[in-house]
N, C-alpha and C positions, 0 to 999 in steps of 0.2 A: 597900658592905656586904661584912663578911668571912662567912668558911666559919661562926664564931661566933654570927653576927646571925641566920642563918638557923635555929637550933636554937631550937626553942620547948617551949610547956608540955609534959612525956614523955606519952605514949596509954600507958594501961596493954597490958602485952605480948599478944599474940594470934596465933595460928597462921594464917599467910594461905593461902587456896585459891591453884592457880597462876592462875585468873581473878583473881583478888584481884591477884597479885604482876603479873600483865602491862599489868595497868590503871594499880598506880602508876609501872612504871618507863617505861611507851610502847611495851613489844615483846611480841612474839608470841611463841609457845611455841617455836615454833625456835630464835627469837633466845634466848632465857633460855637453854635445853638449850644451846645451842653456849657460851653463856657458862660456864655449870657445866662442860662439859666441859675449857675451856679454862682452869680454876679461877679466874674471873671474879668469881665471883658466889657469894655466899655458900650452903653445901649445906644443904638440906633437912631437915627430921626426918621419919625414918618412922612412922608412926602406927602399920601395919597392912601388909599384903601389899603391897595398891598404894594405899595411900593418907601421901601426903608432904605438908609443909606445910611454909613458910616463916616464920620469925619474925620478927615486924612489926617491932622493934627493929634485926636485921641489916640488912632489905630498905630503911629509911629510912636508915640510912648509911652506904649503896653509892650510894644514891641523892645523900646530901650530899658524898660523897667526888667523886663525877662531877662534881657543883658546883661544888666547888673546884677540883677539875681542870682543870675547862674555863673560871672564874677567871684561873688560874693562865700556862696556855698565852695566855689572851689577855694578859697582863700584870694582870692583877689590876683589870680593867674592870668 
C-alpha cells in the first residue's frame, strides 16, 4: 500500500482542541509544543487570547506524511 492508498473520503474541515490533536497523533502536549517549536508540526490558529485550534486537514497530513516517511525509511514495506 502507497502514501496514496491511505487518503480516503475528505472529513469536512474542523478546528481541533489540542486533546483532539494529541489523541490523533499519539503524543502528549509537550511532545506537540517541542514539535511546533522545532517547526515540526503544523501551527495553530488563534481563536482568542488563549484559545488556539488546530486544523483537521493540516494535523491528518503530518500524520500521512509520518506514514510515508516511515514507508520510506523502511524501504517501502
Amino acid at each position: 500500500m502507497t502514501a496514496p492508498d491511505l487518503v480516503t473520503v475528505a472529513e469536512p474541515l474542523r478546528l481541533l482542541r489540542l486533546v483532539e490533536v494529541c489523541s490523533r497523533i499519539g503524543l502528549g502536549r509537550t511532545s506537540l509544543y517541542d514539535l511546533l517549536q522545532a517547526g515540526e508540526f503544523p501551527r495553530p490558529v488563534r481563536l482568542g487570547k488563549r484559545c488556539v485550534r488546530w486544523q483537521s486537514n493540516l494535523v491528518e497530513a503530518w500524520i500521512l506524511a509520518r506514514i510515508a516517511e516511515g514507508r520510506a525509511v523502511r524501504g517501502g514495506a
